[in-house]
C-alpha positions in Angstrom: 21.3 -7.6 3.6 18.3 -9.8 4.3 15.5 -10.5 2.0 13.1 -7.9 4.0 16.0 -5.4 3.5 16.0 -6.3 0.1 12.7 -6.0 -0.6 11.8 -2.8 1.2 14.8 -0.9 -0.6 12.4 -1.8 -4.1 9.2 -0.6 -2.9 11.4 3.0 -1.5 13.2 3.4 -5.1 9.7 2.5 -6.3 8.0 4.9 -4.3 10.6 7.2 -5.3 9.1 7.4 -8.9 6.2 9.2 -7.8 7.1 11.0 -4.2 9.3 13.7 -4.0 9.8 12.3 -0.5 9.5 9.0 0.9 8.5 8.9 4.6 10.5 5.8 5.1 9.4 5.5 8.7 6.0 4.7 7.0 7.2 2.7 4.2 8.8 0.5 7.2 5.7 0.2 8.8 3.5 -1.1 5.5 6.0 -3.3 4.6 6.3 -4.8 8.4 2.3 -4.9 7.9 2.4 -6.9 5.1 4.5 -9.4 6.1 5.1 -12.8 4.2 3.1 -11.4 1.7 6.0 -9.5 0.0 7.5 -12.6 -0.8 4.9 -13.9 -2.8 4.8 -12.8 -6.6 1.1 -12.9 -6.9 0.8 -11.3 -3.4 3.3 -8.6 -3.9 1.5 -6.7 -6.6 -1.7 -4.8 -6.8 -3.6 -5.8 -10.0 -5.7 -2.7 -11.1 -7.6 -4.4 -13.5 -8.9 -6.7 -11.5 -12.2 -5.9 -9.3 -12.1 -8.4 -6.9 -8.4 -7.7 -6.0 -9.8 -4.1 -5.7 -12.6 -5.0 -3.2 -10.1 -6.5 -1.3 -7.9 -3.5 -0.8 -11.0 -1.5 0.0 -12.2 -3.8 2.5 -9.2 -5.4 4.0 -6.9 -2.4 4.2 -8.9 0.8 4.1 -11.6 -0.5 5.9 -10.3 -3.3 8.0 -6.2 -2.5 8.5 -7.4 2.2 8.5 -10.7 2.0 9.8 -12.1 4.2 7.0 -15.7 4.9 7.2 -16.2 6.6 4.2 -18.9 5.0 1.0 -17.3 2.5 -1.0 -17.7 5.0 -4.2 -14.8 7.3 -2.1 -13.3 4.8 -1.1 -12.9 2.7 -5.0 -12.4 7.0 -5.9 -9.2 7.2 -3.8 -8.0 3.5 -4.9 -8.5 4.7 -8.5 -7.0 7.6 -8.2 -3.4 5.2 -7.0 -4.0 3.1 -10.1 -3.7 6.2 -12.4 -1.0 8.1 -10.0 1.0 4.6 -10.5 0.4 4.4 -14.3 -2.1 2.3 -15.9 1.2 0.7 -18.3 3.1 0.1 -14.6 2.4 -3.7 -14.4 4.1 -4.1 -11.2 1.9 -1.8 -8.7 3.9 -3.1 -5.7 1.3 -3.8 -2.9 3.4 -1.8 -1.0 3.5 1.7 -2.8 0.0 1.1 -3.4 -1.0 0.8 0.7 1.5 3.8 1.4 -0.2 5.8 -1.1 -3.4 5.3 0.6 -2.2 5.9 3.9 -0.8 9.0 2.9 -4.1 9.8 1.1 -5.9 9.3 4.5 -3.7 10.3 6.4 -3.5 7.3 8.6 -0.2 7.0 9.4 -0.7 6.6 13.6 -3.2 3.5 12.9 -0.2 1.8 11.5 2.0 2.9 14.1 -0.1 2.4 17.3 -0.7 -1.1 15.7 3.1 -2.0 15.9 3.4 -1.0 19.2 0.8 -2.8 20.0 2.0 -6.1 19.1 
């Protein structure tokens, strides 16, 4: 099993903590999105209490990687709203779960898709 393997079977038993089910087509999809990233221990987690690491999920991924449009008070709503989902005593908010969630949330699913086949 390769590291990616590896990796992407603990963000879907993660995942599996708060989804009844796990589109793993999707999961496959963030994960390939994220690339070296989930090798990197500071990288790999999402850090709730920390407001620039916030900003950057808004901007970079919801706004940048989905596209969203929508204020940046819905948008730090729906980022929130992952934090708690996750639980606020979870210290390992896997970057991963978190950017599924979101996707999800948005349902967003084809931008991530029609940028794979792009590449």
């Amino acid at each position: 099993m390769s590291r990616r393997d590896e990796k992407y079977n603990l963000y879907l038993n993660d995942l599996k903590k708060y989804e009844s089910s796990v589109d793993e087509d999707l999961l496959a999809l963030v994960v390939f999105h994220l690339g070296p990233a989930i090798y990197r221990v500071d990288a790999e987690v999402v850090s709730c209490t920390n407001s620039d690491e916030l900003d950057r999920v808004r901007n970079n991924f919801l706004k940048k990687k989905l596209g969203l449009t929508e204020s940046d008070d819905k948008l730090n709503a729906s980022i929130k709203e992952v934090c708690i989902k996750l639980g606020q005593s979870n210290r390992h908010k896997y970057r991963a779960s978190f950017y599924y969630m979101l996707t999800k949330m948005y349902e967003k699913e084809s931008v991530l898709g029609a940028e794979e086949t792009a590449a």
